[in-house]
C-alpha positions as CSV (number, residue, x, y, z in Angstrom):
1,X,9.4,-54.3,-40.2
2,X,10.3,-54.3,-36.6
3,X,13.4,-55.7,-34.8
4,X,13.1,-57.5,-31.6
5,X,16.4,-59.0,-30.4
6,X,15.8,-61.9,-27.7
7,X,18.3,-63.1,-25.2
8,X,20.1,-60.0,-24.1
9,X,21.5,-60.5,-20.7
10,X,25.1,-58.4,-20.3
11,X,24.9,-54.9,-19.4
12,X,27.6,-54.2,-21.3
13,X,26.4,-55.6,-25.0
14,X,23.2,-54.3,-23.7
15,X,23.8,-50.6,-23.6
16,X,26.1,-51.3,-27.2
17,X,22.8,-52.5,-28.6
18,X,20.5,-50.1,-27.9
19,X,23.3,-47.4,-28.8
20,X,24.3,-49.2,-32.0
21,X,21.3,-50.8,-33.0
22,X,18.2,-49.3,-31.4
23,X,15.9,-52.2,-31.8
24,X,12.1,-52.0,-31.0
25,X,12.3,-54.1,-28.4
26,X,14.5,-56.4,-26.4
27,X,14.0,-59.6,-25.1
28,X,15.0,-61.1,-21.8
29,X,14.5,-64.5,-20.9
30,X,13.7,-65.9,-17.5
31,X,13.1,-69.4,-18.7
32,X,15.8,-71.1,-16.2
33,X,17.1,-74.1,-18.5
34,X,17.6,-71.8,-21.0
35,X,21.8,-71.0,-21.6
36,X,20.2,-67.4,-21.8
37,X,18.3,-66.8,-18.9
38,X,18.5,-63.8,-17.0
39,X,19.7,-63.5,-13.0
40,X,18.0,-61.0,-10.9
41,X,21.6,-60.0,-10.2
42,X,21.5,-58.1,-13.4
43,X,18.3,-56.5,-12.7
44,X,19.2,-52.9,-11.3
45,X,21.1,-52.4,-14.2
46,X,18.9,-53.5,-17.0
47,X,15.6,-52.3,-15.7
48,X,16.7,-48.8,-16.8
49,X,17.9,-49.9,-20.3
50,X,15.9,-47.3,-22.4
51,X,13.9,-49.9,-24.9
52,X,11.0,-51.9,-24.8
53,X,11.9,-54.5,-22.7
54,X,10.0,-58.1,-23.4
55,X,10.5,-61.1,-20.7
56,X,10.2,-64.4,-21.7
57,X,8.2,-67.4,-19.8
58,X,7.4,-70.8,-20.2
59,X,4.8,-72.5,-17.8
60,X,5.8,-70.0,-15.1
61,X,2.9,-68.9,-12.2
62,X,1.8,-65.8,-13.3
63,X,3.2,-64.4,-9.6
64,X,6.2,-65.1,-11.0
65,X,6.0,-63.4,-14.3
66,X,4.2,-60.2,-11.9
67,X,7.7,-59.9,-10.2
68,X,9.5,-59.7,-13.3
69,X,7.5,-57.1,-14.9
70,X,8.5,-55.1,-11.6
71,X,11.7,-56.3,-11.2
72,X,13.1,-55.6,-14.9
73,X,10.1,-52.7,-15.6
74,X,8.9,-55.3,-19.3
75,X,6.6,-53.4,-21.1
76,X,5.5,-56.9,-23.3
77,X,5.1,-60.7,-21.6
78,X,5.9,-62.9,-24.4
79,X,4.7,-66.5,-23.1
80,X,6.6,-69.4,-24.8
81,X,4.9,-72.8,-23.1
82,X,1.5,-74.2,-22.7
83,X,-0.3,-71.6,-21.4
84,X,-4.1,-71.6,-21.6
85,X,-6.3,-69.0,-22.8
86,X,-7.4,-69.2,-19.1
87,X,-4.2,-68.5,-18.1
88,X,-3.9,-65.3,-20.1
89,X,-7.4,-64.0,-19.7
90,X,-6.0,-64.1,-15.6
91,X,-2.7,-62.5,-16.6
92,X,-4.4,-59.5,-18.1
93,X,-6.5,-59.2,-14.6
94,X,-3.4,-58.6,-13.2
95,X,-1.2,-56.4,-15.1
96,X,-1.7,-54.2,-18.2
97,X,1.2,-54.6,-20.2
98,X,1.1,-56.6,-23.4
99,X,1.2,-60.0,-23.7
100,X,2.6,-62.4,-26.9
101,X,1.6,-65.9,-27.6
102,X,4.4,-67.9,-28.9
103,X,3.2,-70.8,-31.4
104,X,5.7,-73.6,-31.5
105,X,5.7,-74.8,-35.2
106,X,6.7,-78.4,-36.4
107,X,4.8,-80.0,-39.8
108,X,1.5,-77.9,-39.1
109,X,-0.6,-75.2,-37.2
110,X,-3.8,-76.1,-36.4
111,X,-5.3,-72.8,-36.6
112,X,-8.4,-73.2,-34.8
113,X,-6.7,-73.9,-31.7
114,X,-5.3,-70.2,-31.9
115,X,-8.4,-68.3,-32.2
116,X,-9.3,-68.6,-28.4
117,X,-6.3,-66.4,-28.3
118,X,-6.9,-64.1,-30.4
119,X,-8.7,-61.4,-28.9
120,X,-6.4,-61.6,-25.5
121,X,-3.2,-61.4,-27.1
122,X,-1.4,-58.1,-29.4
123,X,0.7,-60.3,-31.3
124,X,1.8,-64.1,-32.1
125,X,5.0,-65.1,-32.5
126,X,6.0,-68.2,-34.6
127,X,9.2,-70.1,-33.6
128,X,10.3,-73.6,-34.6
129,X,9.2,-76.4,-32.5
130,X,11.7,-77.9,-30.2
131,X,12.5,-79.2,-27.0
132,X,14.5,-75.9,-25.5
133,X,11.7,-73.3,-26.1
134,X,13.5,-71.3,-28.6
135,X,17.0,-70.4,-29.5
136,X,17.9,-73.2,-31.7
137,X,19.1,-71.5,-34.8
138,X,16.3,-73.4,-36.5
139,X,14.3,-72.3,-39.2
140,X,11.0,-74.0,-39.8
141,X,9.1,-74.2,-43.0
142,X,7.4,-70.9,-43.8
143,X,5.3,-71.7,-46.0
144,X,2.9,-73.1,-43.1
145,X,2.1,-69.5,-43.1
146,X,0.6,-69.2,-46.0
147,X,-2.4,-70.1,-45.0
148,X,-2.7,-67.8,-41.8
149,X,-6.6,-67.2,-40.9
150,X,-6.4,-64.2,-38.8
151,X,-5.3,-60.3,-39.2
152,X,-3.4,-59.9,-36.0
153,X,0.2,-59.1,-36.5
154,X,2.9,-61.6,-36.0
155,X,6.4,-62.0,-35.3
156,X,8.8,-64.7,-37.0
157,X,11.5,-66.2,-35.1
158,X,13.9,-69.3,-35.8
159,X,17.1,-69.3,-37.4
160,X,17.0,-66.1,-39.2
161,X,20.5,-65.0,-39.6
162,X,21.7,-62.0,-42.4
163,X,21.1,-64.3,-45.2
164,X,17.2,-64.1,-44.7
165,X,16.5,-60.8,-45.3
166,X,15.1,-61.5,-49.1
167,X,13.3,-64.6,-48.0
168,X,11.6,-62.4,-44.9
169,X,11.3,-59.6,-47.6
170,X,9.6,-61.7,-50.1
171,X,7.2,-63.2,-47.5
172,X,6.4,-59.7,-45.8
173,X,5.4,-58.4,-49.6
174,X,2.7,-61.8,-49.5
175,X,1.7,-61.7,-45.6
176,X,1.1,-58.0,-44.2
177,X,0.2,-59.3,-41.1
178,X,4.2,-60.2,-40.8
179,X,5.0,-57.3,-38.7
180,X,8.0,-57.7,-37.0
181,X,11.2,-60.9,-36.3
182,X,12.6,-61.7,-33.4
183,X,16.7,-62.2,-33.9
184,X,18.5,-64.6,-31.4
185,X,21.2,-67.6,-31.6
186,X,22.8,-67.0,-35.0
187,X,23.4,-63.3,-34.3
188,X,25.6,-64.6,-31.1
189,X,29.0,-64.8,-30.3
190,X,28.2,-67.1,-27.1
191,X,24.7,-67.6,-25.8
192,X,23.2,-64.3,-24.5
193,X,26.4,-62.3,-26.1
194,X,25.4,-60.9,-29.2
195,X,27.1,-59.9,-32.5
196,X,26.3,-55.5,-32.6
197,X,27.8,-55.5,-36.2
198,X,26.1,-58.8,-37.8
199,X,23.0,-57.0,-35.9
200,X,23.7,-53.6,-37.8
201,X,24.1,-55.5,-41.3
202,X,20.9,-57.1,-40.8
203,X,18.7,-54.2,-39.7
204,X,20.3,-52.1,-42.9
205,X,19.1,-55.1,-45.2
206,X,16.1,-55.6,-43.6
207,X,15.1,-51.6,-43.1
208,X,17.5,-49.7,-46.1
């Protein structure tokens, strides 16, 4: 099971992370009404941050997501709006680094609509549905799962905190294709400051 923790953004807790925790990747989110996005001012000093570094859009022009693949050095685009298929069969024109789709979940999935992205994308990324794009502390009803159509890995995100590790356990042992969680507001002391020990007792659950 891999770790992805979003909405790093201090150098500082950055560096403690990546010592500490050593997580598969990191996100960084350049969504600007987001409480966590991430300044260019920071961007000399986390570009050399040695993890897999993942930046986070929603709606943005794809010559804007270009600058922040140079400017922070991401090795994965995780898109978390509306964007087309069209959109991401023109991203992967212009750079090579991988992209996720994030699928915004509220009663139900309509599957079909997903399978135009299924050959342009390496992984989707389920997150409860809301208004801010994320970082909620939500969880959303997993079993809408169940009934996933495809074999492409996924990531779950939304609300997942320490006490979900036999719940994400259980569901991993039914859903193979569950390959990885994305770990944001409820391992936070403030917005965009996280928690390294909640972090550390959560990867030893999660990955004994």
């Amino acid at each position: 099971m891999k770790i992805k923790v979003c909405g790093m953004r201090e150098p500082a807790n950055i560096n403690e992370l990546i010592r500490e925790v050593k997580p598969d990747w990191m996100g960084l989110i350049f969504y600007s009404k987001s409480s966590r996005y991430v300044s260019e001012d920071f961007a000399l000093e986390i570009q050399v941050a040695e993890v897999p570094k993942v930046g986070v859009f929603v709606n943005e022009s794809i010559e804007f997501v270009l600058s922040k693949i140079d400017e922070f050095k991401l090795s994965v685009v995780q898109l978390h709006g509306n964007e087309s298929p069209e959109y991401v069969r023109k991203l992967k024109l212009e750079t090579d680094k991988k992209i996720w789709k994030v699928i915004l979940v509220g009663e139900r999935i309509e599957w079909e609509a997903l399978r135009d992205y299924e050959d342009l994308v390496e992984y989707f990324l389920f997150d409860t549905a809301t208004a801010s794009h994320g970082g909620s502390g939500k969880k959303f009803n997993w079993e809408t799962l169940e009934t996933y159509p495809f074999q492409k890995g996924f990531l779950l995100s939304g609300g997942l905190d320490v006490e979900s590790t036999d719940e994400v356990l259980s569901l991993a042992e039914r859903m193979p294709q569950l390959i990885g969680l994305d770990l944001n507001s409820k391992f936070e002391d403030t917005p965009g400051l996280k928690n390294i020990e909640r972090l550390k007792s959560f990867k030893k659950k999660i990955r004994p």
